[in-house]
Residue frames relative to the residue before (quaternion, step in Angstrom):
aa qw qx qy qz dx dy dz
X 1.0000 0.0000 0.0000 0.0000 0.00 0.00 0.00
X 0.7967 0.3976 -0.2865 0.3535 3.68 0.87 -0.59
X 0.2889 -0.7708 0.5677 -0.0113 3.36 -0.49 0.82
X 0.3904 -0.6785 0.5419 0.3060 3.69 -1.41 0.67
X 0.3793 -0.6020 0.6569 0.2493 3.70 -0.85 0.59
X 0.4242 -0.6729 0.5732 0.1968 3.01 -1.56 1.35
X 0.4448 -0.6767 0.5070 0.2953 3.20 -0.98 0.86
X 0.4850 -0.6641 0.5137 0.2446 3.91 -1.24 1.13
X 0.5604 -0.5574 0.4646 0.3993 3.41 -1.19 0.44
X 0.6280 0.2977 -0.1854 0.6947 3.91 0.85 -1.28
X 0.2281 -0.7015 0.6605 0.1398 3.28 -1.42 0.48
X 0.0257 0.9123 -0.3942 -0.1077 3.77 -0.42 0.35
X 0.8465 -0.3443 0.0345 0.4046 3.37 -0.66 0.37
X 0.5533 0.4174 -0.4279 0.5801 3.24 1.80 -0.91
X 0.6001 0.6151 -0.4616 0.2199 4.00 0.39 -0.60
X 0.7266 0.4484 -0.1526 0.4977 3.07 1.13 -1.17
X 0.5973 0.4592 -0.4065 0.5168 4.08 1.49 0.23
X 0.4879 0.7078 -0.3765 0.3453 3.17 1.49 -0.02
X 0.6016 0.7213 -0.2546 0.2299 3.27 0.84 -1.70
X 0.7758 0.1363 -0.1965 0.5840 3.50 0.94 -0.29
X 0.1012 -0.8278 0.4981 -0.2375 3.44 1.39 1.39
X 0.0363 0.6423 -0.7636 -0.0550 3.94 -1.17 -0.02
X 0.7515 0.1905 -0.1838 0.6043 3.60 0.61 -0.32
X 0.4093 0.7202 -0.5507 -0.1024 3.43 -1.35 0.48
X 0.3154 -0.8385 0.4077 0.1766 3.28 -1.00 1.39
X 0.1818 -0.8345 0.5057 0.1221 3.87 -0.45 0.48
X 0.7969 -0.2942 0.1939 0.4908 3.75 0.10 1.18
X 0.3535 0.7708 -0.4980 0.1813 3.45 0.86 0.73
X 0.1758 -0.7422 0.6429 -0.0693 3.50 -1.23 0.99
X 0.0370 0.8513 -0.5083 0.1249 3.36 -1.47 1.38
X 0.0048 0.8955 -0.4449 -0.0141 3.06 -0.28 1.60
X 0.4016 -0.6378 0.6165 0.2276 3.62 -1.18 0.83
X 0.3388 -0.7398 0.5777 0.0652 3.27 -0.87 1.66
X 0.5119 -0.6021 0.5997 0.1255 3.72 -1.56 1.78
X 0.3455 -0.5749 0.6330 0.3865 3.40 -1.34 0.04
X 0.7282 0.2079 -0.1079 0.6441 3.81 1.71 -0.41
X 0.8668 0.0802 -0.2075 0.4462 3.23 -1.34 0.83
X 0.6690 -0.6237 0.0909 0.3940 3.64 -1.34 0.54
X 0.7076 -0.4196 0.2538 0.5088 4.08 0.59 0.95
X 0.4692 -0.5942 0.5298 0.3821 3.50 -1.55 0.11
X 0.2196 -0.7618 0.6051 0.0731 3.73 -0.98 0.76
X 0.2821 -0.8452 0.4497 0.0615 3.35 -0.39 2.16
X 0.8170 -0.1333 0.0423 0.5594 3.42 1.21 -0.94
X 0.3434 -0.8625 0.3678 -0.0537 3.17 -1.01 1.46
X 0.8270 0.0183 -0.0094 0.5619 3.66 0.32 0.95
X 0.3334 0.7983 -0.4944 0.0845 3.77 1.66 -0.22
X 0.3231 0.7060 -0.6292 0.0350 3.60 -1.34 -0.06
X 0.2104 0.6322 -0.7056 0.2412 2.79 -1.37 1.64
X 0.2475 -0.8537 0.4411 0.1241 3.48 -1.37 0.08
X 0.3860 -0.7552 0.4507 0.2785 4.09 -0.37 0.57
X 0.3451 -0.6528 0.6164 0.2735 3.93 -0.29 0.46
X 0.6336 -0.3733 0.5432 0.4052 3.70 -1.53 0.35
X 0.9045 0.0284 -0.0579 0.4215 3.42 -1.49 1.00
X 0.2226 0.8011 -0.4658 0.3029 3.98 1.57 0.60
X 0.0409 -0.7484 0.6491 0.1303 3.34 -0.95 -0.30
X 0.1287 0.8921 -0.4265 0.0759 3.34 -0.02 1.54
X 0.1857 -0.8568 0.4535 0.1603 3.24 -0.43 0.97
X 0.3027 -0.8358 0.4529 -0.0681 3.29 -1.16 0.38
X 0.0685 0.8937 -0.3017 0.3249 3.10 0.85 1.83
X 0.2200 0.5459 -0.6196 0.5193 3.85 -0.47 1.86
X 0.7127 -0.5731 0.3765 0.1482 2.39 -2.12 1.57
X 0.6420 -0.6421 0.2775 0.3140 3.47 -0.92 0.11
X 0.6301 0.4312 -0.3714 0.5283 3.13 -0.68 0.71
X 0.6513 0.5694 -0.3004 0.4017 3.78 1.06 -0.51
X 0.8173 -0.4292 0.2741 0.2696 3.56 0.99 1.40
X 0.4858 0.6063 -0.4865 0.3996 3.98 1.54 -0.13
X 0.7625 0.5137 -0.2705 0.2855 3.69 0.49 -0.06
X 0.6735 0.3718 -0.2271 0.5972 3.28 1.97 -0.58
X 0.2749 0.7062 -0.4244 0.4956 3.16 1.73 0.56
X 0.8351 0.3543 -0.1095 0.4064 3.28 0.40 -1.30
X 0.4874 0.6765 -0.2082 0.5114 3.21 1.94 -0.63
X 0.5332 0.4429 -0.2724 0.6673 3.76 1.35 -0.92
X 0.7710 0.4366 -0.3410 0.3141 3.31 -0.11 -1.01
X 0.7426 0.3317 -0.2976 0.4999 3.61 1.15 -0.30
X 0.4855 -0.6124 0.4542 0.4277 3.83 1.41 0.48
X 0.4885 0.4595 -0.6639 0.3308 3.94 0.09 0.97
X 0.6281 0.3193 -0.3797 0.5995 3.60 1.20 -0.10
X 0.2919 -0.6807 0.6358 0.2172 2.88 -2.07 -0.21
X 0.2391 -0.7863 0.3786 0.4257 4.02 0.23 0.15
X 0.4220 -0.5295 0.6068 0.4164 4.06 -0.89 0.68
X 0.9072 0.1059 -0.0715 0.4008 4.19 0.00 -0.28
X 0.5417 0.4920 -0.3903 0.5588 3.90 -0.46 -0.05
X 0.1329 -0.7212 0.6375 0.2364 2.90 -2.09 -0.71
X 0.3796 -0.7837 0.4813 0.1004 4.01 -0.67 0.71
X 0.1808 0.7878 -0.5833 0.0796 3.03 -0.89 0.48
X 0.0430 0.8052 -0.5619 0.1846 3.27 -0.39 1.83
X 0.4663 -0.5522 0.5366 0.4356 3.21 -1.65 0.33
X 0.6711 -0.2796 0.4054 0.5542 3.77 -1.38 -0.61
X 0.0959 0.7548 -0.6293 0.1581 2.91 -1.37 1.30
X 0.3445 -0.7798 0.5216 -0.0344 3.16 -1.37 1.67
X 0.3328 -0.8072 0.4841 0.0572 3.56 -0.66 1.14
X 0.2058 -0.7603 0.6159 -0.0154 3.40 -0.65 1.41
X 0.1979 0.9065 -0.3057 -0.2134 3.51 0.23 0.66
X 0.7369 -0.3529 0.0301 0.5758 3.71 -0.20 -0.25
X 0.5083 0.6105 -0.2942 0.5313 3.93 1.19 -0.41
X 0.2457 -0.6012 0.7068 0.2803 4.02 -0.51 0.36
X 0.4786 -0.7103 0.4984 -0.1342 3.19 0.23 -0.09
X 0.6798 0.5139 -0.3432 0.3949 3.65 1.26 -0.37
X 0.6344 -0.6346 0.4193 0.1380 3.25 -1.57 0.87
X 0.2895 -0.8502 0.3588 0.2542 3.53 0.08 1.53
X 0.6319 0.4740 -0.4660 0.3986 3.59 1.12 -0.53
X 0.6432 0.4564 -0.4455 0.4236 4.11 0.69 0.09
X 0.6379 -0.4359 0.4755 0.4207 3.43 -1.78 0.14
X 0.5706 -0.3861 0.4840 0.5396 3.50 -1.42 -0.75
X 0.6445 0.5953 -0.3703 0.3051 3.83 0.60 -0.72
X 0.8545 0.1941 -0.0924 0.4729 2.81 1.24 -1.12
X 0.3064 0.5929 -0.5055 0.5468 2.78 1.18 1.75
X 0.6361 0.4999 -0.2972 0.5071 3.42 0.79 -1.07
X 0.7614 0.3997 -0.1389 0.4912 3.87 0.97 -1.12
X 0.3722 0.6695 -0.5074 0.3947 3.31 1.30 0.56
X 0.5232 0.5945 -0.4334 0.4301 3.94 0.81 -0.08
X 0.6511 0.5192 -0.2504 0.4939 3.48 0.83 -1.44
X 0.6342 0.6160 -0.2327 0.4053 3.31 0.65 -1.39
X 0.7116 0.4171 -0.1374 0.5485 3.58 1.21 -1.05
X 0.6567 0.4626 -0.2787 0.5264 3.48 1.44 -0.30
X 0.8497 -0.3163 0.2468 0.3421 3.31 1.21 -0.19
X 0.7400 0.5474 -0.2499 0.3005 3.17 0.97 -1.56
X 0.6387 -0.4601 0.3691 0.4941 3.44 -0.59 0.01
X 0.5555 -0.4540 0.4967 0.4885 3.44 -1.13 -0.26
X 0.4154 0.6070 -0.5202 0.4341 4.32 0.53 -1.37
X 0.9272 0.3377 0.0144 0.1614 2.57 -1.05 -2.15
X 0.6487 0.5274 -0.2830 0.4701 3.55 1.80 -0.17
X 0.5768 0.3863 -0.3359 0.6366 3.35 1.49 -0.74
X 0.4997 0.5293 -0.5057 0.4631 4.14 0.48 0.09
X 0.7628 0.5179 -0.2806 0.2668 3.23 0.56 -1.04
X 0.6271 0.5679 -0.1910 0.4977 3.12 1.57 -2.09
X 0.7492 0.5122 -0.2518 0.3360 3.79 1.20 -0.93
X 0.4884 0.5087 -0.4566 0.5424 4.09 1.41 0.09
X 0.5197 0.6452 -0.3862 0.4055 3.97 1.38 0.00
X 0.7252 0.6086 -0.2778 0.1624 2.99 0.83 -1.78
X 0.4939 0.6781 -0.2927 0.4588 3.64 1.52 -0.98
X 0.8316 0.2683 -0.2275 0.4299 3.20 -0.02 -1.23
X 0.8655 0.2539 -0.2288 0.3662 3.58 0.77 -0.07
X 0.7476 -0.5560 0.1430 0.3338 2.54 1.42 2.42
X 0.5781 0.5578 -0.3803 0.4583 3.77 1.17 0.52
X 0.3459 0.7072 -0.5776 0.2159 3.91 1.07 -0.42
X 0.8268 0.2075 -0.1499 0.5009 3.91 -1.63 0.43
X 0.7357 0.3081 -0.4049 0.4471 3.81 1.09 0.71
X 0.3353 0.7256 -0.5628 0.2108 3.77 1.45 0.65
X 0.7931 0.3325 -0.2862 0.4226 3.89 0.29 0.17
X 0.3468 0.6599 -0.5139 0.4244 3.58 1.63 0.60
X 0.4176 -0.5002 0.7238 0.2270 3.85 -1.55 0.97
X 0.5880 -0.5500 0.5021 0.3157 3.19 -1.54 1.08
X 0.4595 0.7113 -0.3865 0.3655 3.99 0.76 -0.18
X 0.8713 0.2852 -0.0225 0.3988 2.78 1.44 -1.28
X 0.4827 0.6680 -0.3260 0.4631 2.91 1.70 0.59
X 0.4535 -0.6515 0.5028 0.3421 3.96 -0.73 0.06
X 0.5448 -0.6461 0.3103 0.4353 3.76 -0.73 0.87
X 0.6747 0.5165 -0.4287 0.3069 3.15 0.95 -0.12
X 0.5829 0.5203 -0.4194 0.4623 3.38 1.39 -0.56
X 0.4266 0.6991 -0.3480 0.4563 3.67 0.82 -0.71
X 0.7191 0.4854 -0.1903 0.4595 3.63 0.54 -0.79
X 0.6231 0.5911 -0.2341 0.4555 2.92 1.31 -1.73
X 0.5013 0.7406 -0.1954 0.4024 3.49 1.13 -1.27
X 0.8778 0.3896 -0.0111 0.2786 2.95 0.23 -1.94
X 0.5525 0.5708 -0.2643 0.5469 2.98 2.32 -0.86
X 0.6049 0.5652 -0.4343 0.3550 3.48 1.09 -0.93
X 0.5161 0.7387 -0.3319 0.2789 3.24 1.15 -1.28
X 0.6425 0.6104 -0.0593 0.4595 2.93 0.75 -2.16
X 0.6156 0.6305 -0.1908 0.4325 3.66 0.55 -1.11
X 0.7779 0.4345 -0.1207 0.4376 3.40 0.76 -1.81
X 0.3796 0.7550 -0.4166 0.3352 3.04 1.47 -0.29
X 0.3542 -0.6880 0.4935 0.3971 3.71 0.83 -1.22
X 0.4225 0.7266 -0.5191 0.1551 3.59 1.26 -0.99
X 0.3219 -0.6462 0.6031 0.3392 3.33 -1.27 0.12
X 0.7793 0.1859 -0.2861 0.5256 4.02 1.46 0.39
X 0.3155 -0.7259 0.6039 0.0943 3.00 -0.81 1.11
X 0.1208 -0.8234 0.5545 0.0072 3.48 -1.20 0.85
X 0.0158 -0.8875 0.4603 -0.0104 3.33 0.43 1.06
X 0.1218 -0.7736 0.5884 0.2015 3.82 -0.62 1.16
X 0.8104 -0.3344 0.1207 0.4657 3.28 -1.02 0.90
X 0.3622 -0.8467 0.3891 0.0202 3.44 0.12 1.76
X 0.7743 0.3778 0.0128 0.5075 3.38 1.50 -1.40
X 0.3796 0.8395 -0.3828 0.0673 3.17 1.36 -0.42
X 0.7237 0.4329 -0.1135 0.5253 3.32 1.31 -1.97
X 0.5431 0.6110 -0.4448 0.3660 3.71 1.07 0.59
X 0.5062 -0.6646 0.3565 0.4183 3.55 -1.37 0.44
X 0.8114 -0.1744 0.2551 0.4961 3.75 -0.73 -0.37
X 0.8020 0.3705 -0.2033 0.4222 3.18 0.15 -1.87
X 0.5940 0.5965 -0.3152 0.4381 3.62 1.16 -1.25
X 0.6758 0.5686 -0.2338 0.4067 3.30 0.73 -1.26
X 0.5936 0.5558 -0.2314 0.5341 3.50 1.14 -1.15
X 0.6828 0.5307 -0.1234 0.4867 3.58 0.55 -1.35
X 0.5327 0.5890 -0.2363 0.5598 3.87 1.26 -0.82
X 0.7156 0.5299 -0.2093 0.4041 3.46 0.07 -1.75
X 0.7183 0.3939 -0.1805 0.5444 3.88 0.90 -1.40
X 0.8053 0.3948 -0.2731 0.3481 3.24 1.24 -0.18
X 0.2460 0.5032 -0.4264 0.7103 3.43 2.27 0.52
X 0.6424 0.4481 -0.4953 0.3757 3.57 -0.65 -0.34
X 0.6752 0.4614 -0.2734 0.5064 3.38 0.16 -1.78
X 0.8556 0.2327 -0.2811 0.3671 3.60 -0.24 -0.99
X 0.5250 0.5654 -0.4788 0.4188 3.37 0.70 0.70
X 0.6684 0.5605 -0.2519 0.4191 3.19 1.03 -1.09
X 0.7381 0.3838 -0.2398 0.5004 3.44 1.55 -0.17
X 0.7998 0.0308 -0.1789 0.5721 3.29 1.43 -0.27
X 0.0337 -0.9561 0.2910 -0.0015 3.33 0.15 1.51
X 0.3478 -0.7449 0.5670 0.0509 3.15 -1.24 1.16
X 0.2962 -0.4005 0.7557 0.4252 3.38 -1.80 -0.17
X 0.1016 -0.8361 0.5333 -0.0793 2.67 -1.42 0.93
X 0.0418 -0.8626 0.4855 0.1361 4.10 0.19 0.73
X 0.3044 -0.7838 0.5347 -0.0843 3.24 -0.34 1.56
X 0.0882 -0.7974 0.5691 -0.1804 3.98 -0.01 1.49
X 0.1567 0.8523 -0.4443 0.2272 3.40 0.21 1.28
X 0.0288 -0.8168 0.4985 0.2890 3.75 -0.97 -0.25
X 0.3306 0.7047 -0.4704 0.4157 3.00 1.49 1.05
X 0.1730 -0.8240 0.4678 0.2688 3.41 -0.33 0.77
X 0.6790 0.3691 -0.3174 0.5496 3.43 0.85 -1.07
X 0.5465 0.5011 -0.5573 0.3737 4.15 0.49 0.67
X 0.5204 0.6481 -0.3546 0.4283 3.36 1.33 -0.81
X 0.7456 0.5324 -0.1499 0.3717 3.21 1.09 -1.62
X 0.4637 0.6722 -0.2651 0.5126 3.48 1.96 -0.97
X 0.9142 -0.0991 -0.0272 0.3920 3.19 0.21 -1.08
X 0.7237 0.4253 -0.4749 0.2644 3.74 0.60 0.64
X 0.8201 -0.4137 0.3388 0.2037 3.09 -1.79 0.41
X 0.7198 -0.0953 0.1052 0.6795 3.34 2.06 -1.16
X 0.1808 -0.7342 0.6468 0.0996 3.90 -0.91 0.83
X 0.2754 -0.7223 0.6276 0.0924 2.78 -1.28 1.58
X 0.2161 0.8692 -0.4141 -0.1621 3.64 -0.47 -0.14
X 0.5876 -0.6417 0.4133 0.2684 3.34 -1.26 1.90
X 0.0993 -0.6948 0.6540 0.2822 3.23 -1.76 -0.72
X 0.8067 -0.2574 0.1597 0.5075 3.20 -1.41 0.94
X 0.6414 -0.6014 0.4145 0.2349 3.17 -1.71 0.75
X 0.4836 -0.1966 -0.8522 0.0352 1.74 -1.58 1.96
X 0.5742 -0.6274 0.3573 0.3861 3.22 -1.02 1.31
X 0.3050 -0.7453 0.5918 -0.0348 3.68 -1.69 1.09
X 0.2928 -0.5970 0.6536 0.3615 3.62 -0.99 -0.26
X 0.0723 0.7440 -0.6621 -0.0537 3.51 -0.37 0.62
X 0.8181 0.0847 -0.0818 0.5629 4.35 1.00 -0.23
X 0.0974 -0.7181 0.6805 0.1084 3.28 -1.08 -0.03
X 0.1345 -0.8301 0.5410 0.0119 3.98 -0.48 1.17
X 0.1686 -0.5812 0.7384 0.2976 4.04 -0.63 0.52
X 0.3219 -0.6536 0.6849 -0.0031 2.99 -1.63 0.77
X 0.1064 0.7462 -0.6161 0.2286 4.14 0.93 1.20
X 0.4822 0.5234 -0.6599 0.2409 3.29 -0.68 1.46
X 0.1974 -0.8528 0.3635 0.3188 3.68 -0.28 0.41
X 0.7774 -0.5415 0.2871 0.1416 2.56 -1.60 0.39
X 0.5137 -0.1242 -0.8346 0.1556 2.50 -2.03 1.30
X 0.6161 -0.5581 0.5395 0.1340 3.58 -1.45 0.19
X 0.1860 -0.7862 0.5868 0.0542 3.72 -0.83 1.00
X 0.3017 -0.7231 0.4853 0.3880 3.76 -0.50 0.32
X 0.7380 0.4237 -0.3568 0.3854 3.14 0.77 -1.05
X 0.5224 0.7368 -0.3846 0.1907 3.92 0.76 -0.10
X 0.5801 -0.7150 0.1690 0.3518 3.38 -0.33 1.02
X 0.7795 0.3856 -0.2964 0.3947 3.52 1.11 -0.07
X 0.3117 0.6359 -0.4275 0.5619 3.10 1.76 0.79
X 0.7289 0.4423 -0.1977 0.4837 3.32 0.89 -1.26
X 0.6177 0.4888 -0.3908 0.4762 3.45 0.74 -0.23
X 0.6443 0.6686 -0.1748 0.3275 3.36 0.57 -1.06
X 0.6546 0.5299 -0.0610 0.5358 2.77 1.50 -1.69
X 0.5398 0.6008 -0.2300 0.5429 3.55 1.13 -0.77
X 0.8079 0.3416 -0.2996 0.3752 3.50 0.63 -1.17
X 0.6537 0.4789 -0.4130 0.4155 3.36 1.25 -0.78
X 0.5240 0.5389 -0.4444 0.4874 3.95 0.84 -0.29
X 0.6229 0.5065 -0.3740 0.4644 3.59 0.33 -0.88
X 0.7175 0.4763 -0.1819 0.4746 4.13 0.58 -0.88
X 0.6924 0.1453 -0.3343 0.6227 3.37 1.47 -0.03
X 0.6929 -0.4596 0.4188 0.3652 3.51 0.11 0.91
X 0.6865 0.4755 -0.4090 0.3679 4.11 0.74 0.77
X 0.3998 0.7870 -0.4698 0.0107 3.18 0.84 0.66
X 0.3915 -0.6951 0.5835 0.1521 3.92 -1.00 0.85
């Protein structure tokens, strides 16, 4: 699927933000074939790109193509047009996803396990994690017994162990309540800030996008578009209620036709 981009005669500003790129998309377009008429078309002409250690989020109504975005980006798609070029990438997707007949450890160490490692030396590994990401005294709990947020926690660790240097995460928080969801967000931050990734972030949270990335991309209606790109310069940790959060937020709602 990945291809070199030809290099442009003029180079311009996006060419030169590119250069230390991990992700770059070139006019890529994807259509789901109909048994009748001419298929459904998810995304049309897209290009953009994630710098090393970026947090990009990625943020449009549904149906507008934020999931087979992320689906190309990890080579389970392919694009009918355009062209991609990505580092390894690992897909987090909206489902934790965890197996009820395993612990949480050996859920989280199911990557390794799939890479090879022994069984020892993966749950050793998945377990010098568990502390810092607020799981310690739950490595032998059945996902049954875990809270949806911890479940996540779980699933991210999973995701993590992969090794990818990009992490794609489809709306990670979605099927959580408020407070959890709130409580989540500060906790994706932190554990990035210690073990960082590029990261594509696929959300319909706007003011999460705004919470925690580096840059908002935002689609339009299906088939999904670039219609903006937003730097997001506020530092870190983030406040919702602060006024350039709130501004921000405002603009990216305003660009998809939601403004309150």
């Amino acid at each position: 699927m990945a291809t070199e981009l030809k290099p442009r005669a003029q180079p311009s500003n996006r060419d030169s933000a590119r250069a230390d790129a991990e992700i770059v998309l070139e006019s890529v377009s994807r259509t789901y074939p109909a048994q009748s008429g001419a298929g459904v078309e998810a995304l049309a002409g897209v290009s953009l790109c994630a710098r090393r250690g970026e947090l990009l989020a990625v943020v449009g109504p549904s149906g507008c193509g934020k999931s087979t975005l992320l689906e190309l980006l990890c080579g389970l798609q392919s694009p009918d047009r355009g062209s991609i070029v990505c580092a390894p990438a690992v897909l987090m997707p909206q489902r934790d996803l965890l197996l009820p007949w395993l612990s949480a450890l050996d859920n989280a160490a199911l990557a390794l396990r799939v890479a090879g490692l022994p069984r020892a030396r993966a749950r050793e590994r998945a377990a010098r994690l568990f502390g810092e990401l607020g799981l310690d005294g739950f490595e032998q709990a059945r996902p049954h017994e875990l809270s949806g947020g911890m479940r996540q926690r779980v699933a991210f660790l999973r995701t993590l162990l992969a090794g990818k240097p990009v992490l794609c995460l489809d709306e990670p928080f979605g099927g959580l309540d408020a407070i959890t969801r709130c409580e989540m967000q500060g906790w994706l931050a932190g554990t990035l800030a210690r073990e960082p990734r590029t990261v594509v972030l696929v959300t319909h949270d706007v003011e999460e996008a705004v919470l925690l990335a580096d840059r908002v991309v935002v689609l339009s209606p299906r088939p999904g578009r670039v219609i903006a790109e937003l730097e997001v310069k506020i530092e870190r940790p983030r406040v919702r209620t602060e006024t350039a959060v709130v501004a921000l937020r405002e603009q990216a709602l305003s660009m998809l036709g939601m403004e309150r």
